[in-house]
C-alpha positions as CSV (number, residue, x, y, z in Angstrom):
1,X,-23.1,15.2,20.3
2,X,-22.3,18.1,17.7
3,X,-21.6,17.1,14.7
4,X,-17.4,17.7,14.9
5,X,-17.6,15.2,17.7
6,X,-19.0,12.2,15.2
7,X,-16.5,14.0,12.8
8,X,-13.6,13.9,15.4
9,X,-14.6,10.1,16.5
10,X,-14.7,8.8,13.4
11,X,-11.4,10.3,11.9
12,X,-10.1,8.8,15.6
13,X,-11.9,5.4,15.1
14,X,-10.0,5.3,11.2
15,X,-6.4,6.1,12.5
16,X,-7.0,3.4,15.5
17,X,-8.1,1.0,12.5
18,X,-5.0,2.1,10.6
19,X,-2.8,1.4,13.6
20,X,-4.2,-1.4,14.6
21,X,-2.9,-2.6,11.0
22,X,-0.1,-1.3,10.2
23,X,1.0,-3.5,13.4
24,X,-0.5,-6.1,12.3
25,X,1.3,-6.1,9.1
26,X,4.6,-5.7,11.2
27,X,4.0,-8.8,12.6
28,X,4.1,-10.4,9.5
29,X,6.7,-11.8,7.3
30,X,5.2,-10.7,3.8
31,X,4.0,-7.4,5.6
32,X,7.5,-6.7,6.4
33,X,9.1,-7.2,3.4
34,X,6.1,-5.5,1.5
35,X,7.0,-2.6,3.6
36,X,10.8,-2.8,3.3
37,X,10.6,-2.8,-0.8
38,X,11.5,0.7,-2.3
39,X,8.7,2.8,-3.9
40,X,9.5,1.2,-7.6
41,X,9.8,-2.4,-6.4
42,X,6.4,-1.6,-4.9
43,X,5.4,-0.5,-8.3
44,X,6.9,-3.9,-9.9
45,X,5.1,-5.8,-7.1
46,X,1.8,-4.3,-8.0
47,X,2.8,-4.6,-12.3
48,X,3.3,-8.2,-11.6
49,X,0.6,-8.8,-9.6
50,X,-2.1,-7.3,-12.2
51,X,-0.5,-9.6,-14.9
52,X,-0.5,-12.5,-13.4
53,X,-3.6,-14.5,-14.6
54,X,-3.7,-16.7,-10.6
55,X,-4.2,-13.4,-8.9
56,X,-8.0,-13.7,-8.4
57,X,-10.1,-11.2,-10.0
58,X,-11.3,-9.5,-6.8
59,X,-7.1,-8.6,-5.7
60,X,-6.8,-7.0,-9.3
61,X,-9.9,-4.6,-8.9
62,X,-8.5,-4.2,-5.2
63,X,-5.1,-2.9,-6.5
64,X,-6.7,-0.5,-9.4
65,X,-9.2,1.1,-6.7
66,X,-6.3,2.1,-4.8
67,X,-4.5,3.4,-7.6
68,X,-7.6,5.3,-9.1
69,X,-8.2,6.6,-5.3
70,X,-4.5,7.7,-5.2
71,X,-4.4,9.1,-8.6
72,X,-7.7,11.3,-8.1
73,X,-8.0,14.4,-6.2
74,X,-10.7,13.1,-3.9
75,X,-10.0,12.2,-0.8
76,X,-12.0,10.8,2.5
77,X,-10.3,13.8,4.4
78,X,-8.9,16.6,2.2
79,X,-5.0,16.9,1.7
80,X,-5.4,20.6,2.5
81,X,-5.7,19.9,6.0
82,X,-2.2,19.3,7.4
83,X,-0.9,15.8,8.4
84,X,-4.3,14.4,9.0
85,X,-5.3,15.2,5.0
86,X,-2.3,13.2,4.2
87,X,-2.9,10.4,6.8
88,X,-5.9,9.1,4.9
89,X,-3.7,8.2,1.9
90,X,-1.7,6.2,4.4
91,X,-4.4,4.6,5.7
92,X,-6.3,3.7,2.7
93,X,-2.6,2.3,1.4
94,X,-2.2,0.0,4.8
95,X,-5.0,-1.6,4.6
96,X,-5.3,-2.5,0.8
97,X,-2.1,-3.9,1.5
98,X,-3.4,-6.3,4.3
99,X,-6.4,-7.1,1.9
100,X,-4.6,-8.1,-0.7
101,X,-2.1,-10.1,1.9
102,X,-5.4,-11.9,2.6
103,X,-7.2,-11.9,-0.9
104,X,-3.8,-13.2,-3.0
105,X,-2.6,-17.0,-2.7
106,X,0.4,-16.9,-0.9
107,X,2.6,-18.4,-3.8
108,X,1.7,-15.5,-6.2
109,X,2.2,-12.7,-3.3
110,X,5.7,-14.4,-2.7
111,X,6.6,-14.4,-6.4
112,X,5.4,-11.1,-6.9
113,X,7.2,-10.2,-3.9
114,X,10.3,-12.2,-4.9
115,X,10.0,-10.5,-9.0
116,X,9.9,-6.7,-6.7
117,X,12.8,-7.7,-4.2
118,X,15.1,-8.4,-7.3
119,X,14.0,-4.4,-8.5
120,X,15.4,-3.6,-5.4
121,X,19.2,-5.4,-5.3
122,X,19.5,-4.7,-9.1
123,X,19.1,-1.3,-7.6
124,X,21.6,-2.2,-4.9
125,X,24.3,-3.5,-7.2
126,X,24.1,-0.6,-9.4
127,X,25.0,2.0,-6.7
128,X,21.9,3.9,-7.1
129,X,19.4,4.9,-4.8
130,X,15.5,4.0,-4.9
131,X,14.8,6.4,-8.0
132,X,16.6,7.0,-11.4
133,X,19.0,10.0,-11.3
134,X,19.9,11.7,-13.9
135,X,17.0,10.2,-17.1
């Protein structure tokens, strides 16, 4: 097999992964209401999660690795390529979540879910949309 064939079966075999997931997370009640939060009650999920001192060690260095992998310009598939560059981020982002589902105690993941749900109708009772406008 050329070598764009074990290219093109392993970006297959990583999207599969990623689906397989991303369903698997739908079929849970913490996945879907990780999923449901707005992009800054994700943010306060992750805040509280790093500064609570229960979270084991091994979730916290979890959570920075995906915000380091985010933050840098490396990717596994470049972002230059369309859809599929960005697709990686996704899938990197889908299954750190279902790791740290596993990895966290269930009672910190629902308080830290709970603490990023109340972001979210503070939000709602303000009248304002899932970002700041106007600061």
């Amino acid at each position: 097999m050329p070598w764009y064939g074990w290219v093109l079966l392993g970006a297959g075999a990583f999207i599969a992964v990623t689906a397989i997931t991303l369903r698997a997370l739908h079929a849970s009640s913490r996945g879907r209401r990780f999923l449901a939060l707005s992009t800054r009650a994700k943010l306060r999920f992750g805040r509280t999660l790093l500064s609570d001192a229960r979270v084991p060690l091994p979730a916290k260095l979890t959570l920075l690795l995906l915000v380091g992998y985010l933050a840098l310009p490396f990717d596994i598939i470049p972002d230059f390529l369309p859809i599929v560059g960005q697709l990686d981020d996704v899938a990197v982002v889908v299954l750190t979540v279902a790791i740290l589902i596993l990895a966290i105690p269930r009672d910190r993941f629902e308080a830290a879910l709970a603490a990023a749900e109340s972001v979210g109708a503070n939000q709602a009772l303000e009248g304002r949309p899932g970002r700041d406008q106007g600061t």
